[in-house]
C-alpha positions as CSV (number, residue, x, y, z in Angstrom):
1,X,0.0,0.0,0.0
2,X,1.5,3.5,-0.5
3,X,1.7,6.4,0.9
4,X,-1.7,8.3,-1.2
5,X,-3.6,5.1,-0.2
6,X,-2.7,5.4,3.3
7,X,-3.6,9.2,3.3
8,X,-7.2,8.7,1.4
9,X,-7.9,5.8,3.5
10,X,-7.2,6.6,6.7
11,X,-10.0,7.6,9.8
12,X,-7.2,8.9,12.0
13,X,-7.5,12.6,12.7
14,X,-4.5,14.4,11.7
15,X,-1.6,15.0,14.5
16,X,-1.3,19.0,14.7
17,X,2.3,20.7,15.0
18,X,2.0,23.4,16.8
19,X,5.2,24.5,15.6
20,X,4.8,24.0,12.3
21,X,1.2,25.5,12.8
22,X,1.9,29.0,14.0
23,X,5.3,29.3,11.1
24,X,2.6,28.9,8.6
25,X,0.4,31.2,10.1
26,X,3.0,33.5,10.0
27,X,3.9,33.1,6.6
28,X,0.1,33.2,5.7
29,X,0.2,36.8,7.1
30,X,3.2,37.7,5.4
31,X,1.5,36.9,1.9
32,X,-1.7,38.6,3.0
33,X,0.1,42.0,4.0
34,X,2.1,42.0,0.4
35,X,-0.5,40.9,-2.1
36,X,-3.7,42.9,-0.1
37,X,-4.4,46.4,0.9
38,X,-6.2,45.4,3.7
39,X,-8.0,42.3,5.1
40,X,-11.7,43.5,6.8
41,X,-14.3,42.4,8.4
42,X,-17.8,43.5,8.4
43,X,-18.8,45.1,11.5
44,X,-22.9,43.9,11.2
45,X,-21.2,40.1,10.9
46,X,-18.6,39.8,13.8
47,X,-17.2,36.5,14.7
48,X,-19.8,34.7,17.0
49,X,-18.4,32.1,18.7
50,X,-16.6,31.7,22.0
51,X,-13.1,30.7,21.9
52,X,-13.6,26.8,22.3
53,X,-16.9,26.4,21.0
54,X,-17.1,23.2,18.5
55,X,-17.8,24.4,15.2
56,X,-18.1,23.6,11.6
57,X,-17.2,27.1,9.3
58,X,-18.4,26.9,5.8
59,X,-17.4,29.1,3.5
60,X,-17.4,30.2,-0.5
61,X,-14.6,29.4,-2.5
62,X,-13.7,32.2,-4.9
63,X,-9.8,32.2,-4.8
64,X,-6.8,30.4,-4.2
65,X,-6.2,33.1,-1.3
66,X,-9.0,31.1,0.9
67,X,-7.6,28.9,2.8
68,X,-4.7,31.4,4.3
69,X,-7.8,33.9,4.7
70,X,-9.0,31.1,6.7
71,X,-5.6,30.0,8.7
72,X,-5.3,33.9,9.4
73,X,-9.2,34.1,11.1
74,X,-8.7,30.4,12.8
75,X,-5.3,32.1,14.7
76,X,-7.2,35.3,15.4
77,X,-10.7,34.3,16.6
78,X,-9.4,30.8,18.1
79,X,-6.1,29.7,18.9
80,X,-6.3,27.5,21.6
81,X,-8.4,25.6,19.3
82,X,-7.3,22.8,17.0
83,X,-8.3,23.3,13.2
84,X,-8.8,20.9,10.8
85,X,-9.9,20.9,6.9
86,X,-10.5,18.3,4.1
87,X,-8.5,18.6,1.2
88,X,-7.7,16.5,-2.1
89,X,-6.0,13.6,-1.5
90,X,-4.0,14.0,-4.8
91,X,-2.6,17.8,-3.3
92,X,-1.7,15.7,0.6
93,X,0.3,13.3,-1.4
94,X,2.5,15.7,-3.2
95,X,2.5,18.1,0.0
96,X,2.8,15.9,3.1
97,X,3.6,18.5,5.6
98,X,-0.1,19.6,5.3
99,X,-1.1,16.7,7.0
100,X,0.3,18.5,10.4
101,X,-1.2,21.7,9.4
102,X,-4.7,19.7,10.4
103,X,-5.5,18.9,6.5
104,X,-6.7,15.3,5.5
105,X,-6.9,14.0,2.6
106,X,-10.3,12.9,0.6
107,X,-11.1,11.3,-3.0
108,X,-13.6,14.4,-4.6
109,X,-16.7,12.3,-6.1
110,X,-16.1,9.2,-5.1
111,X,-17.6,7.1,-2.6
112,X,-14.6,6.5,-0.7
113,X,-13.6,10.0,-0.3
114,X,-17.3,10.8,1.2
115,X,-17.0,8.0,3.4
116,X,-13.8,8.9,4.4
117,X,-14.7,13.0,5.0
118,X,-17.7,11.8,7.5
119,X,-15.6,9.4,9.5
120,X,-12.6,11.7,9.6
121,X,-15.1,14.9,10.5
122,X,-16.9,13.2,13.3
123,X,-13.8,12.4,14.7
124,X,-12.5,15.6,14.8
125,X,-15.6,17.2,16.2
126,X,-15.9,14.4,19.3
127,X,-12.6,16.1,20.2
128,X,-13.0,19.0,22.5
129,X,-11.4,22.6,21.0
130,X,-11.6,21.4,17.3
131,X,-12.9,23.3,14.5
132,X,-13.6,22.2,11.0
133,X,-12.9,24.7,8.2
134,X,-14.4,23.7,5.0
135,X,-15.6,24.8,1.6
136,X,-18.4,22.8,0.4
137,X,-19.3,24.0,-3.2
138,X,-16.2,21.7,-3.7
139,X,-15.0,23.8,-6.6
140,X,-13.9,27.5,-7.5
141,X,-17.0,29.5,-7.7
142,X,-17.8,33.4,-8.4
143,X,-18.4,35.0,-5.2
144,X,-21.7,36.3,-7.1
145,X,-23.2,33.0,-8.5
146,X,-26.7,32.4,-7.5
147,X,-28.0,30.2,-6.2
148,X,-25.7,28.7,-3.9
149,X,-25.1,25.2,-4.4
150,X,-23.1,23.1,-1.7
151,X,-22.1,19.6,-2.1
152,X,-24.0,17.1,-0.1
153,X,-21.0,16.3,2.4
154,X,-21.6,19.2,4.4
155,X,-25.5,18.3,4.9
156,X,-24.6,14.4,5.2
157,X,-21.7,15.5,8.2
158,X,-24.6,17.3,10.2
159,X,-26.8,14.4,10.2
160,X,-24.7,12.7,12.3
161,X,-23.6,15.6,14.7
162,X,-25.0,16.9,17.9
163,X,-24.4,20.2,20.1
164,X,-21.9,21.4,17.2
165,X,-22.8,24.5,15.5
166,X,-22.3,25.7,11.9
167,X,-21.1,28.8,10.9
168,X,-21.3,30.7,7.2
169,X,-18.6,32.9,6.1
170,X,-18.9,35.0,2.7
171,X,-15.7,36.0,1.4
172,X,-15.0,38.7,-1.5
173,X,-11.8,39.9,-3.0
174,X,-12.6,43.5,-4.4
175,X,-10.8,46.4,-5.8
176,X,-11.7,50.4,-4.2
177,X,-9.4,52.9,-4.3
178,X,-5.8,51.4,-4.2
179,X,-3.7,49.5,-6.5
180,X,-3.9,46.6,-4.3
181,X,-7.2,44.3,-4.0
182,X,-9.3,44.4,-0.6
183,X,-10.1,41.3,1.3
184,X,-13.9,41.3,2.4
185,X,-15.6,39.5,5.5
186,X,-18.7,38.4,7.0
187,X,-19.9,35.8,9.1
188,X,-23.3,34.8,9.1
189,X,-26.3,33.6,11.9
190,X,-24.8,30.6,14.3
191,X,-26.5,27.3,13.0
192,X,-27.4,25.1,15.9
193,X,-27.9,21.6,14.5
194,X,-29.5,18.4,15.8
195,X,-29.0,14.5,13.9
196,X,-32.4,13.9,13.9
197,X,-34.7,17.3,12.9
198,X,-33.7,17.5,8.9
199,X,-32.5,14.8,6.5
200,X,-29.0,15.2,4.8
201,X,-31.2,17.7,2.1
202,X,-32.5,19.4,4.3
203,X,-29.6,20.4,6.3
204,X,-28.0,20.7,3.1
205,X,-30.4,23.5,1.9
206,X,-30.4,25.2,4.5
207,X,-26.6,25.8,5.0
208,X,-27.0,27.0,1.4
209,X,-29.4,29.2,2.4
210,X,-27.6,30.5,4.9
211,X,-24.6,30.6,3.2
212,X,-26.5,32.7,0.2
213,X,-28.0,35.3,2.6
214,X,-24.7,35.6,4.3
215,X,-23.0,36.6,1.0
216,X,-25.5,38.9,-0.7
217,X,-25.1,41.6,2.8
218,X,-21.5,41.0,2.4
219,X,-22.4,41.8,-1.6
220,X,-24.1,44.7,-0.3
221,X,-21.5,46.6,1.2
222,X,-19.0,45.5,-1.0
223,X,-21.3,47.6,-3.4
224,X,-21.1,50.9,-1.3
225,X,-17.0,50.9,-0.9
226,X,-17.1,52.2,2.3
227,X,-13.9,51.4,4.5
228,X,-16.1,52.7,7.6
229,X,-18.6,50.1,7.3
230,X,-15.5,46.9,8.3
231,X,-13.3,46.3,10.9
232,X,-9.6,46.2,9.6
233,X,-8.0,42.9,11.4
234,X,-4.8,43.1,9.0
235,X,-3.3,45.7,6.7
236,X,-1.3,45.7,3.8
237,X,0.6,47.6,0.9
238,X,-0.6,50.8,-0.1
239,X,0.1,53.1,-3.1
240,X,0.7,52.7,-6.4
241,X,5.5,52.1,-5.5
242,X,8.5,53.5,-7.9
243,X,8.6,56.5,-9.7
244,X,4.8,57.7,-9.7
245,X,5.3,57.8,-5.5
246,X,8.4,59.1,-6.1
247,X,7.2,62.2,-7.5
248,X,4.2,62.5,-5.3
249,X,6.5,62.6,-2.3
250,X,8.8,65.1,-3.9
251,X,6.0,67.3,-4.7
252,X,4.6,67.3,-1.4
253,X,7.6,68.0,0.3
254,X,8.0,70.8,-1.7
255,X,4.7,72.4,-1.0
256,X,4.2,71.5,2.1
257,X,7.4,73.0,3.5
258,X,7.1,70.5,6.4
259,X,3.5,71.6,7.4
260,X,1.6,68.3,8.4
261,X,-1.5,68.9,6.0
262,X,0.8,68.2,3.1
263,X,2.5,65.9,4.1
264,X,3.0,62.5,1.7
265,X,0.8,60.1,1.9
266,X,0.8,56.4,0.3
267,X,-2.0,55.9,-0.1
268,X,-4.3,57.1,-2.9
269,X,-7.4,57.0,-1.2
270,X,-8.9,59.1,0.8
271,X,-8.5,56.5,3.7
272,X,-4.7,56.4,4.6
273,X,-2.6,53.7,5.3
């Protein structure tokens, strides 16, 4: 048997490094800060949750950028907490360290691979201080693609859950005022579940519903590019760099004559920093 086999096949839940866990982190904010001008939150969808709440966060999947997003919210909102998230088994064999990052691996559409992501997930959430992070439209899709569909895993895992909550996130990657892309935020109403009041539709249609209001407000403000409206929890690169700041600050600094009105700033819009 080799090593992918072992990793699609196996119900053990995946040993943590908490070493290895807080360098990635780091690294996760160091890609963030460069590539972003800011990572914000919406102040009408704050995180929820106590600190060691079992929980199951659900979330779109527009970008590549989504699962640091979500390593950077896990170490802010929870970090006594262990996190965990499915991934394709194909990507854990050729990257085995995310196996101690929490990851595990799964066979999209097959049998196997759904068999495997219950047994794995119930297992994670019997442990106390676990979190599962996951994205079930199970492909890349347009943060504005209606409806919401999710894949039936999500559903199927809450059927056989009880006291763990689920929790939607909408994310959005937009561009305002600076050269550099915005994250957007919300989270959504706390889902309390029970195994036995909805079928695996049920609960499936209903996270999608959730899921879908969640990301239309999020949609919403997006819409009115208003900085005021979101909490900033990270901040990046600002300005539009080499010769055109250049000649902004030289031009400042020559009218300005040192007065603190015209002083340079980066930033080209209205908000600084």
């Amino acid at each position: 048997m080799d090593d992918c086999t072992i990793l699609t096949s196996t119900t053990e839940v995946p040993t943590i490094s908490p070493w290895l866990w807080q360098q990635f982190g780091r690294c996760a904010r160091f890609y963030l800060r460069r590539s972003f001008h800011a990572l914000r939150l919406s102040h009408a969808g704050q995180f929820p949750l106590a600190p060691d709440t079992p929980a199951v966060v659900f979330f779109n999947h527009p970008s590549w950028w989504d699962p640091l997003v979500a390593i950077f919210l896990a170490q802010r909102f929870m970090p006594a907490c262990r996190h965990y998230g499915p991934i394709d088994a194909e990507a854990l064999c050729r990257y085995r360290f995310f196996q101690r990052l929490g990851f595990f691996g799964v066979t999209p559409g097959t049998r196997r691979g759904a068999v495997t992501f219950l047994r794995v997930g119930q297992a994670i959430l019997r442990q106390p201080q676990s979190v599962l992070w996951m994205t079930p439209e199970g492909r890349f899709s347009d943060s504005r693609q209606r409806p919401v569909q999710l894949q039936p895993g999500l559903g199927a895992l809450a059927r056989r859950l009880d006291g763990v909550v689920f929790l939607p996130l909408a994310i959005e990657y937009v561009f305002w005022e600076e050269r550099f892309p915005e994250i957007l935020l919300r989270f959504g109403e706390v889902i309390p579940v029970s195994s036995c009041d909805l079928d695996n539709e049920a609960h499936t249609a209903r996270f999608a519903q959730y899921l879908q209001s969640t990301q239309d407000a999020l949609a919403r403000e997006a819409c009115r590019r208003d900085p005021a409206a979101f909490e900033t929890l990270l901040r990046g690169r600002v300005g539009v760099g080499g010769i055109y700041d250049a000649c902004r600050a030289l031009r400042a600094c020559w009218r300005g004559g040192g007065r603190h009105d015209k002083a340079f700033h980066r930033a080209h819009g209205v908000e600084n920093g």
